[in-house]
C-alpha positions in Angstrom: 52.1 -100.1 -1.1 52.9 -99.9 2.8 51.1 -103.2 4.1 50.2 -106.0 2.2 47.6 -108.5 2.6 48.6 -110.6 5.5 50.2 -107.4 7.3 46.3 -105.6 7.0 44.5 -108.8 8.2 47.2 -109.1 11.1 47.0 -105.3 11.9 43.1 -105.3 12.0 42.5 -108.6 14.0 45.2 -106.7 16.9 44.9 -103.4 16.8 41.0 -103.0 15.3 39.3 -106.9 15.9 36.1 -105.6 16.4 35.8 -104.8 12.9 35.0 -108.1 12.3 31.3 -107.6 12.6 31.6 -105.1 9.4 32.9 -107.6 7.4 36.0 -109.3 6.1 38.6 -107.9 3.7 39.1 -110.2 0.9 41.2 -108.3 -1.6 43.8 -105.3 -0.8 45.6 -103.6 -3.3 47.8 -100.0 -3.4 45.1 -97.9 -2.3 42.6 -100.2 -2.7 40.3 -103.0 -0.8 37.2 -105.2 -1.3 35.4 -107.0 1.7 32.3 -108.9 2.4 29.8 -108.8 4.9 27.8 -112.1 5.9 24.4 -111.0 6.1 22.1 -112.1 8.5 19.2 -111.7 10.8 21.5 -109.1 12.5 22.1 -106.7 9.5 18.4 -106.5 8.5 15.9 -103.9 9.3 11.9 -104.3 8.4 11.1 -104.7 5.2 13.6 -107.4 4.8 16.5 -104.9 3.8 20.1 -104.5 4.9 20.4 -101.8 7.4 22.0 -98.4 6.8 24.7 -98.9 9.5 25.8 -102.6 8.6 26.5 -100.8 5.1 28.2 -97.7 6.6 30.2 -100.2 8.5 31.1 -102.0 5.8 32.2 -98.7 4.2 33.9 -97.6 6.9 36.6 -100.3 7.2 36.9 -100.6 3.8 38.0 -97.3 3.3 40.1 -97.5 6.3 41.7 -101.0 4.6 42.6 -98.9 1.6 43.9 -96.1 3.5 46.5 -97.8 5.5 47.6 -99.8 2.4 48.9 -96.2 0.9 50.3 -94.8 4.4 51.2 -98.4 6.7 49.8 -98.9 10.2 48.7 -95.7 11.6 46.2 -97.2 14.0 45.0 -93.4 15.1 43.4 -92.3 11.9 40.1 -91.5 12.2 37.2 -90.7 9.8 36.0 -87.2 9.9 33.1 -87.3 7.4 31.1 -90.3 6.1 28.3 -89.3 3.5 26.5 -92.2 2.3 23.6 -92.5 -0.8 21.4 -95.5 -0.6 20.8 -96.5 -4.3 18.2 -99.3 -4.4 17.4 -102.4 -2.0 20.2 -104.7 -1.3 18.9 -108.3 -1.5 18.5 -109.9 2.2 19.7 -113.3 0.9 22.9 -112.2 -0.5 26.5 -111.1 1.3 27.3 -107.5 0.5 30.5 -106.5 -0.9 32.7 -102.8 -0.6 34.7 -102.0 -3.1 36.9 -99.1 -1.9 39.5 -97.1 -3.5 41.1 -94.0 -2.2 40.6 -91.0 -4.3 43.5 -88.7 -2.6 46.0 -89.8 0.3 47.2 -86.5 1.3 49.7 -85.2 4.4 47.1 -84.9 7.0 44.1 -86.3 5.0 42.6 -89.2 3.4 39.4 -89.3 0.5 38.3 -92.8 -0.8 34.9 -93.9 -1.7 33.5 -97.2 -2.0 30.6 -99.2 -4.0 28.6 -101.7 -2.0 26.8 -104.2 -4.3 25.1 -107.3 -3.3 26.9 -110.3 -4.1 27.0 -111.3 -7.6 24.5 -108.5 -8.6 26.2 -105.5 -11.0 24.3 -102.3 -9.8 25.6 -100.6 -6.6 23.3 -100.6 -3.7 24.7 -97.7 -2.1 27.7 -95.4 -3.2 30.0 -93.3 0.1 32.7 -91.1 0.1 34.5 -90.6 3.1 37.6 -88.8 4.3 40.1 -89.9 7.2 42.0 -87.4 9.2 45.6 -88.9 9.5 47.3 -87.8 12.4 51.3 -86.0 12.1 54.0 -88.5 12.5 54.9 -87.7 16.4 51.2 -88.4 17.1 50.6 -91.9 15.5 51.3 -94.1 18.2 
């Protein structure tokens, strides 16, 4: 593992702090990560349901999280392709959760996916993979 807990939280709140609105990482592991997103008035759309970008947020960092735990702090890469599938209604009253894990951590790319789930609930609301261009070693700074 290249970054541990406190070195990701430090890394994201100086180099990334807006990804605070997507949510908060609460576990990291070797190529892994789970965070949780607050949800409120903000995240919801009519109908009472958590929006599709709050969740592709969520996704987003936590893929990001697990990809920077395998290859330390390479504050350049970038996601290149973010497919997401809704699976059924995320409660409004309940704090989602991603649960990322990176599938392949590669030279010049990155694959994860992660679950979302509403908090304490066992189905997934929505399922994304996602892959992360990293950028050569001259060009990460």
């Amino acid at each position: 593992m290249e970054m541990n807990f406190e070195e990701m939280r430090q890394f994201l709140a100086d180099h990334f702090p807006q990804g605070e609105q997507y949510g908060e990482l609460l576990e990291l592991g070797d190529g892994t990560s789970t965070m949780r997103l607050p949800v409120d008035d903000q995240h919801l759309r009519p109908g009472g349901t958590v929006s599709g970008p709050a969740m592709m947020g969520l996704a987003d960092v936590a893929v990001y999280a697990a990809l920077l735990s395998r290859i330390g702090p390479v504050a350049l890469a970038v996601t290149t392709n973010l497919n997401i599938n809704f699976l059924r209604k995320p409660a409004s009253d309940l704090d989602i959760i991603a649960k990322a894990q990176m599938l392949k951590v590669g030279k010049r790319l990155g694959v994860g996916e992660v679950y979302i789930l509403s908090d304490g609930e066992d189905d997934p609301v929505a399922h994304a993979t996602m892959t992360y261009s990293i950028p050569a070693p001259e060009n990460r700074s």
